[in-house]
N, CA, C and O atoms as a CHARMM CRD file, in Angstrom:
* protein
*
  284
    1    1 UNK  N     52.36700  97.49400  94.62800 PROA 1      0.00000
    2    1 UNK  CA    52.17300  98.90100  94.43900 PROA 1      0.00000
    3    1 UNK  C     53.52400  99.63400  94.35400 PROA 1      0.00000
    4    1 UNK  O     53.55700 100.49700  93.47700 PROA 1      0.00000
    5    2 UNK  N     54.91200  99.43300  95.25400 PROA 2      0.00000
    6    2 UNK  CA    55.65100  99.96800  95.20000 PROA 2      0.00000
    7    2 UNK  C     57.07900  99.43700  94.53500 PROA 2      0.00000
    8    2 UNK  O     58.22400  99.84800  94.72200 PROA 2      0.00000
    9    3 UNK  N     56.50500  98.20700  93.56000 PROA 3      0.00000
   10    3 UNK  CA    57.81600  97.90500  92.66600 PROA 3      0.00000
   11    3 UNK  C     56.94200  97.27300  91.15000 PROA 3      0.00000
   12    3 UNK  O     55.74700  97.13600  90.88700 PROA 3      0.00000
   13    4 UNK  N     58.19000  97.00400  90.39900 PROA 4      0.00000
   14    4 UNK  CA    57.69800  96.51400  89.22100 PROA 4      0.00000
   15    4 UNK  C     57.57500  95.28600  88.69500 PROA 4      0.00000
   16    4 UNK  O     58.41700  94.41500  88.91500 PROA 4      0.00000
   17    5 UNK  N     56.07400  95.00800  87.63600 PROA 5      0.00000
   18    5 UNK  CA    56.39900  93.56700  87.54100 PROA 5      0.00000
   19    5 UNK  C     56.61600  93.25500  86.42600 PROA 5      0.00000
   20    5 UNK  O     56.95400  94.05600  85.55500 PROA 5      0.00000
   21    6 UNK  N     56.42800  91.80100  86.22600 PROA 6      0.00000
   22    6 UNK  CA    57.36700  91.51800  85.01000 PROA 6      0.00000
   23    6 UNK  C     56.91000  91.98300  83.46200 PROA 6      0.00000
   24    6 UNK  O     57.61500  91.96800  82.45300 PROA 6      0.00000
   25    7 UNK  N     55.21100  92.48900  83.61800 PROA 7      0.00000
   26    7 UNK  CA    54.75100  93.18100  83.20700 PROA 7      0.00000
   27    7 UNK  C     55.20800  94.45100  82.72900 PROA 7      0.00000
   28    7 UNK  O     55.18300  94.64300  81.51300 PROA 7      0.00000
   29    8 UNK  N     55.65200  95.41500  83.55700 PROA 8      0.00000
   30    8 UNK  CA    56.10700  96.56300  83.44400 PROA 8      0.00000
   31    8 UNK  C     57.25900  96.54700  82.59400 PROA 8      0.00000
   32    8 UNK  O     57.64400  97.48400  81.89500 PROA 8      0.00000
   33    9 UNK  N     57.72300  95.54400  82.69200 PROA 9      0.00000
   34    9 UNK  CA    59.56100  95.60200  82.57200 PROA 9      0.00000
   35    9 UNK  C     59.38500  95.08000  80.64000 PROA 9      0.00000
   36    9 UNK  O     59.88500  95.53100  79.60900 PROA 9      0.00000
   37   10 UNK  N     58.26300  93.75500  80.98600 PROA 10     0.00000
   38   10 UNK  CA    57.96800  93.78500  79.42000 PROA 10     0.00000
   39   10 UNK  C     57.49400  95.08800  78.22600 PROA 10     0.00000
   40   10 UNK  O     58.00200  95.34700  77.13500 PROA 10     0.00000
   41   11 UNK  N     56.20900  95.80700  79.01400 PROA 11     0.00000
   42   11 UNK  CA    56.09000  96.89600  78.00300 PROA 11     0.00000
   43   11 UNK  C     57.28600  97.93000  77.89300 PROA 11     0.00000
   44   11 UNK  O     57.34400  98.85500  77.08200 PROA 11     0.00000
   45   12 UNK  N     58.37200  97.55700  79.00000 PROA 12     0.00000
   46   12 UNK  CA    59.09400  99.02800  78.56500 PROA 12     0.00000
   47   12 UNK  C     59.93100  98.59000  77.41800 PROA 12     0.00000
   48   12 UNK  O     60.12700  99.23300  76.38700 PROA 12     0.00000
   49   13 UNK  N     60.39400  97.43200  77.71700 PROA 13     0.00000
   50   13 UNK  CA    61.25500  96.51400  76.55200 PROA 13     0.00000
   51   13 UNK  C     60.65500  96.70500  75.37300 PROA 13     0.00000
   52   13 UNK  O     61.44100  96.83800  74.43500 PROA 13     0.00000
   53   14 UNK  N     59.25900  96.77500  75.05700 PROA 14     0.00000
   54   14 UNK  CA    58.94200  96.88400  73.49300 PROA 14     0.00000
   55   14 UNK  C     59.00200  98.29700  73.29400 PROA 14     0.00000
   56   14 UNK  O     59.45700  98.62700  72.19900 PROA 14     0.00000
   57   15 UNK  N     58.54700  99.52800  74.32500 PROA 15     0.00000
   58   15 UNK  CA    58.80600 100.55800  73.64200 PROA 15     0.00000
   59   15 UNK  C     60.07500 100.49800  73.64700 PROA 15     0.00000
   60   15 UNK  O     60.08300 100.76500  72.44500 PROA 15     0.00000
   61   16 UNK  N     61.14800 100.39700  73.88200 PROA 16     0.00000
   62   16 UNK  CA    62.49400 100.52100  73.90100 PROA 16     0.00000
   63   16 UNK  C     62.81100 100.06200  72.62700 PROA 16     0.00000
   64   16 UNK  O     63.54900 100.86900  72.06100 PROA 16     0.00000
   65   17 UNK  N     62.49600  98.89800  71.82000 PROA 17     0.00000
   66   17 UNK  CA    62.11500  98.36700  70.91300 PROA 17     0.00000
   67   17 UNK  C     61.47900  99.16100  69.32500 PROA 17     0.00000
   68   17 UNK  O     61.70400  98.89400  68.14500 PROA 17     0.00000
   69   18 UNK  N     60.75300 100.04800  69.88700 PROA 18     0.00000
   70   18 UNK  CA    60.13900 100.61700  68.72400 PROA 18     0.00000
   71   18 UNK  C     60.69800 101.73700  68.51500 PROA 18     0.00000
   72   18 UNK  O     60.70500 102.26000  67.40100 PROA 18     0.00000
   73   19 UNK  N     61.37500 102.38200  69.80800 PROA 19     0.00000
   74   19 UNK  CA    62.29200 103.65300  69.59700 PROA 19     0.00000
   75   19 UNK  C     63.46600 103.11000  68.61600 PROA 19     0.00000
   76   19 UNK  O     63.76400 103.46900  67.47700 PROA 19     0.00000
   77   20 UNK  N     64.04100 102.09200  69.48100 PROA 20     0.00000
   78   20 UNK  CA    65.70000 102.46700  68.62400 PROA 20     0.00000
   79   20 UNK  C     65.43400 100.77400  67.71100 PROA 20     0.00000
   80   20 UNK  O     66.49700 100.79800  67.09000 PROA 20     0.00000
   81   21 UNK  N     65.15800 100.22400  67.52800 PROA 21     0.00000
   82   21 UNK  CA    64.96100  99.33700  66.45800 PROA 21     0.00000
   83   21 UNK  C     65.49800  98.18700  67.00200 PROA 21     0.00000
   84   21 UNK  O     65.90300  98.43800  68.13600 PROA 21     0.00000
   85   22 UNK  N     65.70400  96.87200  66.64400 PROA 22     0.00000
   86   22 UNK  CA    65.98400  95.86300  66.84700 PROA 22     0.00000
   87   22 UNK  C     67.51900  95.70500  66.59100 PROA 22     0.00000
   88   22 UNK  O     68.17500  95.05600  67.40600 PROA 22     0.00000
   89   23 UNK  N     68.17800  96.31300  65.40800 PROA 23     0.00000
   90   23 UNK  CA    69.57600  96.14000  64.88800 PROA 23     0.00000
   91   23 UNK  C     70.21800  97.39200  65.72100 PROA 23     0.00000
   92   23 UNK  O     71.42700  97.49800  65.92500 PROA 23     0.00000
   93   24 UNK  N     69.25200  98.30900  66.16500 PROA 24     0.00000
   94   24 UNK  CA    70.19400  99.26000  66.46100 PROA 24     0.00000
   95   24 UNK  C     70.35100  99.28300  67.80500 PROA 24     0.00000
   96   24 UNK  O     70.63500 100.42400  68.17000 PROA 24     0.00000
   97   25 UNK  N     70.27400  98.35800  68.86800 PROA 25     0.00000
   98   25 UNK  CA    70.82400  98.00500  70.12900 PROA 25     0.00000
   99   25 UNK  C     72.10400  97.68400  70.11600 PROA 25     0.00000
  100   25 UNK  O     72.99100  98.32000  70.68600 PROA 25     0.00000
  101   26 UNK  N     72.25200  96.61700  69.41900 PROA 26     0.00000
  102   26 UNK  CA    73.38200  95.89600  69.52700 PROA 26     0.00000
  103   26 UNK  C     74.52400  96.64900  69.27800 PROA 26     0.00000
  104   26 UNK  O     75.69400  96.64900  69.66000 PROA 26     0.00000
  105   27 UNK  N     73.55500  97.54100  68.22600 PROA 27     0.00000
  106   27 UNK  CA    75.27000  98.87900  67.57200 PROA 27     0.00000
  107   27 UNK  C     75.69700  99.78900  68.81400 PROA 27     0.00000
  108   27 UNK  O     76.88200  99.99000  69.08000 PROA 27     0.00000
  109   28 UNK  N     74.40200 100.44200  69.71800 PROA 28     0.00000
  110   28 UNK  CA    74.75100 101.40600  70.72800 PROA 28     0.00000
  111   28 UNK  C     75.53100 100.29500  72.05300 PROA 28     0.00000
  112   28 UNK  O     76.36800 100.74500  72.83600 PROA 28     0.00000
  113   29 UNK  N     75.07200  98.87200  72.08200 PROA 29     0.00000
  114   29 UNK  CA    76.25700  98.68300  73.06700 PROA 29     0.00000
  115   29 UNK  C     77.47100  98.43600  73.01300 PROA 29     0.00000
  116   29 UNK  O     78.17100  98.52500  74.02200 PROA 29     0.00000
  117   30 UNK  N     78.15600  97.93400  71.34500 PROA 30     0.00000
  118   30 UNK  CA    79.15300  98.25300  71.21100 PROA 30     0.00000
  119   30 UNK  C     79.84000  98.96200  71.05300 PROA 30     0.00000
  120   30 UNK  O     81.02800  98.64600  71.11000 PROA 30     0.00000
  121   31 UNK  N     79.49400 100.16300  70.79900 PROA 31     0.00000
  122   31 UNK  CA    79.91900 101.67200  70.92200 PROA 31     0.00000
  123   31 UNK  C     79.87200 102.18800  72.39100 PROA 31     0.00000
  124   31 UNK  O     80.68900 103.04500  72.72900 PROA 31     0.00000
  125   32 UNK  N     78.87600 101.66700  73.36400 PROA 32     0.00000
  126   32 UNK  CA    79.41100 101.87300  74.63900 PROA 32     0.00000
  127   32 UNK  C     80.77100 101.02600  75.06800 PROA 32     0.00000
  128   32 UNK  O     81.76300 101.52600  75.59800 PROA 32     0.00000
  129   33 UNK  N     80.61000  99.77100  74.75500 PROA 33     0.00000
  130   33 UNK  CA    81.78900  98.89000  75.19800 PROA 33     0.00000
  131   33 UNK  C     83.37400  99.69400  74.37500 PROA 33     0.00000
  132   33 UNK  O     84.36400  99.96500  75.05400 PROA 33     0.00000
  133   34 UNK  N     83.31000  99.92000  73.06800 PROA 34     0.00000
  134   34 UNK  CA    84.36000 100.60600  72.71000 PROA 34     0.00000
  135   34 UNK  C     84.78200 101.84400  73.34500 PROA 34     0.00000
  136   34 UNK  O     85.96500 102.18300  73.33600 PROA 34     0.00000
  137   35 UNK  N     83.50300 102.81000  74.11500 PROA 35     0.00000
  138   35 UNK  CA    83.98000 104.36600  74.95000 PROA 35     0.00000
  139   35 UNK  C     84.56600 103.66700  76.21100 PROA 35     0.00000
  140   35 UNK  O     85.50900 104.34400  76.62000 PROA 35     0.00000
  141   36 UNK  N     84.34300 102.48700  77.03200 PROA 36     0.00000
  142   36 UNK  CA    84.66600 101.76100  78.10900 PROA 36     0.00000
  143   36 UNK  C     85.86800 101.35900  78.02500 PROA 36     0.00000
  144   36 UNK  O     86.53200 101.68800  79.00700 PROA 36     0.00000
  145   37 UNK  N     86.54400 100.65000  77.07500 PROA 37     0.00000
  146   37 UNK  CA    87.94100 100.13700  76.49200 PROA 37     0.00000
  147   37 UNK  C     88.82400 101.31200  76.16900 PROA 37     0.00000
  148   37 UNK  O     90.04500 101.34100  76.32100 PROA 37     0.00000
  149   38 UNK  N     88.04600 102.29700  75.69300 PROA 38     0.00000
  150   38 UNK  CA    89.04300 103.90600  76.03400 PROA 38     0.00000
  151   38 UNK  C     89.51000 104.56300  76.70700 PROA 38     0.00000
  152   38 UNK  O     90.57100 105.18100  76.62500 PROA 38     0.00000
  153   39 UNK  N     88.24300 104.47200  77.99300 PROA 39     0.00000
  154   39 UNK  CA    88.58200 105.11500  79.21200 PROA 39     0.00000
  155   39 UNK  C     89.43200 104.17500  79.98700 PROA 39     0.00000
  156   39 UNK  O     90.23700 104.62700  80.80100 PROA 39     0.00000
  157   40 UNK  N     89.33900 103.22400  79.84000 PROA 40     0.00000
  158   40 UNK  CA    90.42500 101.79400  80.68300 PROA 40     0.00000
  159   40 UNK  C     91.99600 102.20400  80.23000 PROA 40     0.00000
  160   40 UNK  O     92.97900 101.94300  80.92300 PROA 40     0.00000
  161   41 UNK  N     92.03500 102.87600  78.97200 PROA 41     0.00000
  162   41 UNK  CA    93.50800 102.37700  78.15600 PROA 41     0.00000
  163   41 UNK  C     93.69600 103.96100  78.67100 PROA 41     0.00000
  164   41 UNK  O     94.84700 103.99300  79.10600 PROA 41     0.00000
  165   42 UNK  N     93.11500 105.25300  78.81900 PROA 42     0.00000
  166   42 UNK  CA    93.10800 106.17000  78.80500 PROA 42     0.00000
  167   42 UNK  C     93.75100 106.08200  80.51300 PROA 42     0.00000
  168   42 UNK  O     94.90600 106.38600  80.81000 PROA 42     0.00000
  169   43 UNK  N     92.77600 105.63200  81.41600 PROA 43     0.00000
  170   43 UNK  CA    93.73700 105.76700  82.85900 PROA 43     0.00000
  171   43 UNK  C     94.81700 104.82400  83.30100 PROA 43     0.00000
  172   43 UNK  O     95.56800 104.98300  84.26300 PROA 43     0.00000
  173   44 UNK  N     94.77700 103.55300  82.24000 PROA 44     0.00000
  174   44 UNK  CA    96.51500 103.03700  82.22500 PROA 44     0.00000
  175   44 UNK  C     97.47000 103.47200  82.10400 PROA 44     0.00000
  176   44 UNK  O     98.46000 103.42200  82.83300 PROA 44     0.00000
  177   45 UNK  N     97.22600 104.18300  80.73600 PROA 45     0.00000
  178   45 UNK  CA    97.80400 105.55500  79.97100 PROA 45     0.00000
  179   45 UNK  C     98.40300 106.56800  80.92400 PROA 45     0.00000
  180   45 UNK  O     99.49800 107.09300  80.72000 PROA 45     0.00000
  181   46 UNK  N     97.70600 106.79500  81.87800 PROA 46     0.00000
  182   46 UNK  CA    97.90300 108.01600  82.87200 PROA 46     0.00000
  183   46 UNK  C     98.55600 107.48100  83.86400 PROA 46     0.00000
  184   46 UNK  O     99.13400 108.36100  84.50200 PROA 46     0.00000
  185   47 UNK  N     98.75700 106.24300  84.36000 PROA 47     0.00000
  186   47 UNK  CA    98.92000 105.63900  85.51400 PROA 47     0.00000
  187   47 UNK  C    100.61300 104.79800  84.76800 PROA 47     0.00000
  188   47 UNK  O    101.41200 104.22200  85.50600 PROA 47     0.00000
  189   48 UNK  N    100.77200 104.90500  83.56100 PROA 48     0.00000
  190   48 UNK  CA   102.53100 104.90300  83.35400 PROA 48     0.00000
  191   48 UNK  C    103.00700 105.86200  82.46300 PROA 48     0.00000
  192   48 UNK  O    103.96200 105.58300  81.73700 PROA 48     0.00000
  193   49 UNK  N    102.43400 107.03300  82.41600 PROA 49     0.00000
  194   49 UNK  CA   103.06000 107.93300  82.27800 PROA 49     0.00000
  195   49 UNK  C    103.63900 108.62000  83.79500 PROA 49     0.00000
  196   49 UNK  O    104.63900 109.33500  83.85000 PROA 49     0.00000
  197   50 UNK  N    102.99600 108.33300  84.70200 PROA 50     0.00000
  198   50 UNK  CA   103.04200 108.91400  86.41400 PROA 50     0.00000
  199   50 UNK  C    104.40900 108.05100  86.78500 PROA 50     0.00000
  200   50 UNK  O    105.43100 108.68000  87.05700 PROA 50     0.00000
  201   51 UNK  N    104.41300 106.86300  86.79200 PROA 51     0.00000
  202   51 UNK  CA   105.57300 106.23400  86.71700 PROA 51     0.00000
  203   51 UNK  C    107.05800 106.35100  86.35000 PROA 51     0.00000
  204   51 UNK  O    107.88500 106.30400  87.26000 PROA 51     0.00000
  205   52 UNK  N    107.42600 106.49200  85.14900 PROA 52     0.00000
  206   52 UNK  CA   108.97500 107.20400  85.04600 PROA 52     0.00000
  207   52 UNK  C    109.51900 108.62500  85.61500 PROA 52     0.00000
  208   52 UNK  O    110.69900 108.95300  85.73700 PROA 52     0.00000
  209   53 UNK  N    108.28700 109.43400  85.95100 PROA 53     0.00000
  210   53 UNK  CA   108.36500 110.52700  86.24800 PROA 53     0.00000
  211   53 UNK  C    108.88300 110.45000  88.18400 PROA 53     0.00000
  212   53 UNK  O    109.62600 111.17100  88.85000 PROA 53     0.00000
  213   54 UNK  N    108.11800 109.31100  88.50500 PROA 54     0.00000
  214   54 UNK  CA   108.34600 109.06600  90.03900 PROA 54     0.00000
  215   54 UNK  C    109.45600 108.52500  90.06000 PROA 54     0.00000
  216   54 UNK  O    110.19300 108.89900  90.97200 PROA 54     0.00000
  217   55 UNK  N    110.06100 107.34900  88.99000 PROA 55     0.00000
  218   55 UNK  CA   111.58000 106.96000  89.78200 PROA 55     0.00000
  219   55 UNK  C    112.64900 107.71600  89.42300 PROA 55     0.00000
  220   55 UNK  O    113.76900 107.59200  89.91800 PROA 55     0.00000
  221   56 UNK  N    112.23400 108.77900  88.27200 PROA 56     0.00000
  222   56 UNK  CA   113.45500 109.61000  87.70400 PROA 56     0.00000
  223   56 UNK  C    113.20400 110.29600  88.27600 PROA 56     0.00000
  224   56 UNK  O    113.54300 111.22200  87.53800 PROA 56     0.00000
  225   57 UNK  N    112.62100 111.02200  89.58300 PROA 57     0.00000
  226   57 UNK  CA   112.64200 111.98300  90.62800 PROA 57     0.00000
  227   57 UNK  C    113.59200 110.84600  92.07100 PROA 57     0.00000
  228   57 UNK  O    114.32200 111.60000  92.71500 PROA 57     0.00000
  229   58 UNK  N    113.66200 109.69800  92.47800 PROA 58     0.00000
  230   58 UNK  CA   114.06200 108.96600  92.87000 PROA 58     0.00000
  231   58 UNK  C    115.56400 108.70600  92.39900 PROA 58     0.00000
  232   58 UNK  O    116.36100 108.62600  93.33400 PROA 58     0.00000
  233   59 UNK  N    115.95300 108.59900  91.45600 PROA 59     0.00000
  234   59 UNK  CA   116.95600 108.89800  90.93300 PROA 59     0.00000
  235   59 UNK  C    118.19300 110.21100  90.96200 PROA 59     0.00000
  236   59 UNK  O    119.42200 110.14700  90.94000 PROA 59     0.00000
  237   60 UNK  N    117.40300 111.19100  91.01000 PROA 60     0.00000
  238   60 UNK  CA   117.49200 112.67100  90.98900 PROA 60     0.00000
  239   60 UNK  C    117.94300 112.88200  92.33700 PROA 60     0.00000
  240   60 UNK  O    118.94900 113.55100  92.57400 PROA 60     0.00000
  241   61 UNK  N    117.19800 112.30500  93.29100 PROA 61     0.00000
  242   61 UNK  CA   117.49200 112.54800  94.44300 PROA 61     0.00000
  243   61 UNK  C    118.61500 111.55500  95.54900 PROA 61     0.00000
  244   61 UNK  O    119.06200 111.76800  96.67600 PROA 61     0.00000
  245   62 UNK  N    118.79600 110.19400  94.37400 PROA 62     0.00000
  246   62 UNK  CA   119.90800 109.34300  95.11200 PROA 62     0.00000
  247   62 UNK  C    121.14400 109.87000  94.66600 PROA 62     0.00000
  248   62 UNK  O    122.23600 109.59600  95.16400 PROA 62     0.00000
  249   63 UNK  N    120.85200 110.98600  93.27900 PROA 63     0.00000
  250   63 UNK  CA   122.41700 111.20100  92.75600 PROA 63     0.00000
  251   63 UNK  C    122.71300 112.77200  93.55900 PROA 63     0.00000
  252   63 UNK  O    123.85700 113.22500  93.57700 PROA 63     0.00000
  253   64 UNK  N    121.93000 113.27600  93.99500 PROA 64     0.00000
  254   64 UNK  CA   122.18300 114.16700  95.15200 PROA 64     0.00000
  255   64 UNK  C    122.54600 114.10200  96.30900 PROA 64     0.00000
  256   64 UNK  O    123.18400 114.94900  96.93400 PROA 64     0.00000
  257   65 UNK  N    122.17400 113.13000  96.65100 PROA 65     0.00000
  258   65 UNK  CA   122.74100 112.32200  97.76500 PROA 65     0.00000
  259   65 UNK  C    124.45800 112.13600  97.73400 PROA 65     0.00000
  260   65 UNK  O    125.21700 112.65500  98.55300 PROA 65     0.00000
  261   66 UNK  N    124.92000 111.16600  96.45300 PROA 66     0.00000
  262   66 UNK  CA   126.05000 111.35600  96.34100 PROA 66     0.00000
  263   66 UNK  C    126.94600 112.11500  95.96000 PROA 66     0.00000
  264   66 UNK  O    128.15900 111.95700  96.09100 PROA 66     0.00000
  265   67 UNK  N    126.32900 113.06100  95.42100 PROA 67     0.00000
  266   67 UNK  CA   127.24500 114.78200  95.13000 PROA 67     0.00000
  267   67 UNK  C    127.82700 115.56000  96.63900 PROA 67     0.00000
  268   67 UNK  O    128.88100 116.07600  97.01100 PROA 67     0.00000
  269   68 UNK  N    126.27300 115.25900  97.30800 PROA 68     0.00000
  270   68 UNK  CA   126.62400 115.71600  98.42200 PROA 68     0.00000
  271   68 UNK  C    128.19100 115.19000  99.59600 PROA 68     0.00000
  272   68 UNK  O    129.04900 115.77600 100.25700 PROA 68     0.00000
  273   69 UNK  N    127.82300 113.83400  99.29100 PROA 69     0.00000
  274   69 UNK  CA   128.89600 112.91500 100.12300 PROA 69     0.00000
  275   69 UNK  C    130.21900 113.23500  99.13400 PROA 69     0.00000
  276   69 UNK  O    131.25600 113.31500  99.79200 PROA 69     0.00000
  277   70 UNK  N    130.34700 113.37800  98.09300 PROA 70     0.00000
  278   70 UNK  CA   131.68600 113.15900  97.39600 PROA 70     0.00000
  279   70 UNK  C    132.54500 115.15000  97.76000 PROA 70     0.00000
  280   70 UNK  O    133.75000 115.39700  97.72300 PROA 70     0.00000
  281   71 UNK  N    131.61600 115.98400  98.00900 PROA 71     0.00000
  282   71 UNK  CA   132.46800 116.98100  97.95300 PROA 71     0.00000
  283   71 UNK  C    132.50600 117.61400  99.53800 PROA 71     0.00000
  284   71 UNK  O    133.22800 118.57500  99.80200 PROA 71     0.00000
């Protein structure tokens, strides 16, 4: 009563089937897998651009360091 059987899972599969067609599954999951491979390259993307910005602040602040000591 309170789960599904293999029954259920079959009729939803054919309407699922008659909605979007047989060829046109395969197209919507590779178009999900391609928005997935975007968002991956998209927060790499973000995660070394964050990077030069952190050691050239590291930098910034070791050559202050020695301005300070030299005068």
């Amino acid at each position: 009563m309170g789960g599904f059987s293999i029954w259920h899972w079959l009729i939803v599969l054919v309407i699922v089937l008659l909605l979007f067609g047989a060829g046109k599954i395969p197209a919507l999951m590779g178009d999900m897998a391609k928005g997935v491979k975007a968002f991956k390259k998209g927060l790499s993307d973000e995660d070394e651009a964050a990077k030069p910005q952190q050691i050239d602040a590291q930098d910034a602040a070791k050559t202050a360091d020695k301005d300070t000591v030299k005068h």
